[in-house]
C-alpha positions as CSV (number, residue, x, y, z in Angstrom):
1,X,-51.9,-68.7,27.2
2,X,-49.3,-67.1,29.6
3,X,-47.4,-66.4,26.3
4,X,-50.1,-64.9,24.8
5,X,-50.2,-62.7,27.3
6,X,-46.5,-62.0,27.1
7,X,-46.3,-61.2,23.6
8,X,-49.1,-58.8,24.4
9,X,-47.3,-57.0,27.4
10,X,-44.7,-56.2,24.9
11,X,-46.3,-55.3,22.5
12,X,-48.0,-52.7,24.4
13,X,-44.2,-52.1,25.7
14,X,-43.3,-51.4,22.2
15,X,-46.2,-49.5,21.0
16,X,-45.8,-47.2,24.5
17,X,-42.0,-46.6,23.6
18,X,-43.2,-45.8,19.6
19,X,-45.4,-43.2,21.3
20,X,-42.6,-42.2,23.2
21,X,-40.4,-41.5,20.7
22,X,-43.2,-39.9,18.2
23,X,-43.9,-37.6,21.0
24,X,-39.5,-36.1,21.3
25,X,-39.9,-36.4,17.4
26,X,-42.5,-34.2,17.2
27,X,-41.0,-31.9,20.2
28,X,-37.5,-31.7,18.7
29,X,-39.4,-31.1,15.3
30,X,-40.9,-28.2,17.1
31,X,-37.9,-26.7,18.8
32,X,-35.7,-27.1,15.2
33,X,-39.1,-25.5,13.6
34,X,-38.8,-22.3,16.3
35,X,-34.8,-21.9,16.3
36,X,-34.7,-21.7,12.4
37,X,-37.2,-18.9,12.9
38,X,-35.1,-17.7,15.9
39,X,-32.0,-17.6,13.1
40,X,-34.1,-16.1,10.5
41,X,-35.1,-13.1,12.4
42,X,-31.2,-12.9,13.8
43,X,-30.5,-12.8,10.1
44,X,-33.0,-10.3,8.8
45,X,-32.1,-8.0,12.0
46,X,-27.9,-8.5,10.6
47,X,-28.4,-7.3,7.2
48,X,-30.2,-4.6,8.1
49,X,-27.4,-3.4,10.4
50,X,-25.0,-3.8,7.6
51,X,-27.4,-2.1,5.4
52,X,-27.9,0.7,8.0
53,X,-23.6,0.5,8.3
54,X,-23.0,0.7,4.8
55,X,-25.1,4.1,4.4
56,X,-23.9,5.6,7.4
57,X,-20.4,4.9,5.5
58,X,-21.1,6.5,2.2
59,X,-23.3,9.1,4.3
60,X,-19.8,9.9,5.9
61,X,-17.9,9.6,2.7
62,X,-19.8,12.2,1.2
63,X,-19.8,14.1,4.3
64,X,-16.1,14.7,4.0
65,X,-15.5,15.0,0.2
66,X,-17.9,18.0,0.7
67,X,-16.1,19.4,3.9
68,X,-12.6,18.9,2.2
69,X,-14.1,20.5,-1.0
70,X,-15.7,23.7,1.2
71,X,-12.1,23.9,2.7
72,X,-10.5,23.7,-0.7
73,X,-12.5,26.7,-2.1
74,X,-11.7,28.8,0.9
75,X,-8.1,28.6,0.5
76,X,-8.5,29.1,-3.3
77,X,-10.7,31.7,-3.1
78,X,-8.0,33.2,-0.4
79,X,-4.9,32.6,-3.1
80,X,-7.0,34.2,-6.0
81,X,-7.6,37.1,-4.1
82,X,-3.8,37.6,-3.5
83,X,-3.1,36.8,-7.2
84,X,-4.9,39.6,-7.9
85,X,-3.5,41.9,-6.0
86,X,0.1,40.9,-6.8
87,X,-0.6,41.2,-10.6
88,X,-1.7,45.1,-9.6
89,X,1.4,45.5,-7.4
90,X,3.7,43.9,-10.5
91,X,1.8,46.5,-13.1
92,X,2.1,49.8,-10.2
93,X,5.3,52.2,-10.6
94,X,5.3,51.8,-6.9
95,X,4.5,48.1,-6.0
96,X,5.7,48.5,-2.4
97,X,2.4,49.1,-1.8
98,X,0.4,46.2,-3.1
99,X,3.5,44.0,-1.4
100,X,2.4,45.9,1.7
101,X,-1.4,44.8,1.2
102,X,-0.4,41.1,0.3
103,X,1.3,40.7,3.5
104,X,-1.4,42.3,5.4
105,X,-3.6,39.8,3.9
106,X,-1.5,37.1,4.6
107,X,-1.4,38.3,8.5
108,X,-4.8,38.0,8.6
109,X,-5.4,34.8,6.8
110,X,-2.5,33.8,9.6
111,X,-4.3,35.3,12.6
112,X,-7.7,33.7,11.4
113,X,-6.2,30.1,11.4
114,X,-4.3,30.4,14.2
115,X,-0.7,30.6,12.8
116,X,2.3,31.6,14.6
117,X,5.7,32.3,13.8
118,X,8.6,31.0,16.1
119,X,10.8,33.2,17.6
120,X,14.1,31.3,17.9
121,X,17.0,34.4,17.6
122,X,19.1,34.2,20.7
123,X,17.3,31.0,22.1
124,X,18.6,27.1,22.9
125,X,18.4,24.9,19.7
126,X,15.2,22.5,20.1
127,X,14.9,19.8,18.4
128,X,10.9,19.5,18.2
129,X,10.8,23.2,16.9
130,X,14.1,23.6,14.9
131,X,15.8,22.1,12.1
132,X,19.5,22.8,12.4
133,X,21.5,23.0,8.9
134,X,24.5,24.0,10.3
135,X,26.1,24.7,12.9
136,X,29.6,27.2,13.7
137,X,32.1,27.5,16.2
138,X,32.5,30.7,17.6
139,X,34.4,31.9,20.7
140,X,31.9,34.5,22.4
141,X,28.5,32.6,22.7
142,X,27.1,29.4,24.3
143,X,26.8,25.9,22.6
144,X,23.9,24.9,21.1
145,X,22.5,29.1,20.9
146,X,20.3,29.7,17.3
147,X,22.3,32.6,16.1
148,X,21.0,32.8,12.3
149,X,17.3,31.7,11.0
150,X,17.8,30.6,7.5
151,X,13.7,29.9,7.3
152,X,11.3,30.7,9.4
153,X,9.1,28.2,11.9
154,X,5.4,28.7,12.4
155,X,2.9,27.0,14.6
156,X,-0.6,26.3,13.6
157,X,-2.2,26.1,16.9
158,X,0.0,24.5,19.7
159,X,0.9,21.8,17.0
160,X,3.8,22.1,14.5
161,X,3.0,23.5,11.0
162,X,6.8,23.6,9.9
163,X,10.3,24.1,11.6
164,X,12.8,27.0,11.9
165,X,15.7,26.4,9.6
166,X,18.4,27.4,11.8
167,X,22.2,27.7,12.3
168,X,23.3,26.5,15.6
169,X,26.3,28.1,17.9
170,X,29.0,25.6,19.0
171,X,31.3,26.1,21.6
172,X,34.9,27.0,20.1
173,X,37.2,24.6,21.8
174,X,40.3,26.4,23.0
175,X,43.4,24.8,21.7
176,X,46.2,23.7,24.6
């Protein structure tokens, strides 16, 4: 009977290790059960950030198509304005004074955006405000002196809008 008895202790050994494992199976079961939810809410909560991305994109898109149209019409309606009132100084026996008017109007369109011209006669050519076409020798002046604006410069701001076309003063090298 001893065997009996030994066949029974492992089966019990068995059935107790069957238990066992039915009992992880059923916790790992469990755990893959609540990280799968755990993933599905991660996911729901992604998509809706690129949802939300996605329309703050086009919200921005449309944003600035309207702002760059509202600045569009201003200038227009600025160039129209001045249109008109060159056509009336071309039909005038005396357009100097619609000329006069235009350029008024173009001070104060300058003034109102912050545009500047460069004063450059007289001064040191540089580089970051000046465009040198050419440059001349001369005998009575300093190198690198502006001593002719062939365009004028203007700053928008403190920033650069477009540079003085300029001739530059060399330096006349006497001859030994």
């Amino acid at each position: 009977m001893p065997i009996k008895k030994d066949n029974e202790s492992k089966n019990d050994s068995i059935h107790k290790k069957n238990e066992n494992l039915d009992l992880k199976i059923k916790k790992l079961k469990k755990e893959i059960k609540e990280l799968k939810h755990v993933i599905s809410e991660k996911n729901d909560k992604l998509l809706r950030i690129r949802a939300d991305l996605e329309n703050f994109q086009k919200r921005m898109e449309k944003e600035l198509s309207s702002k760059e149209e509202e600045i569009k019409r201003k200038y227009l309606t600025e160039i129209v304005d001045l249109v008109e009132i060159l056509k009336k100084a071309y039909e005038d026996k005396n357009p100097k004074q619609g000329l006069k008017l235009i350029l008024n109007n173009l001070d104060k369109l300058f003034e109102k955006e912050d545009i500047k011209y460069i004063d450059c006669m007289g001064k040191s050519f540089n580089h970051e405000l000046h465009h040198a076409v050419t440059s001349l020798e001369k005998n009575d002046c300093e190198s690198d002196i502006i001593i002719e604006e062939v365009k004028k410069g203007y700053m928008i701001g403190d920033r650069l809008l477009r540079p003085s076309q300029v001739i530059v003063a060399k330096k006349k090298e006497e001859k030994r």
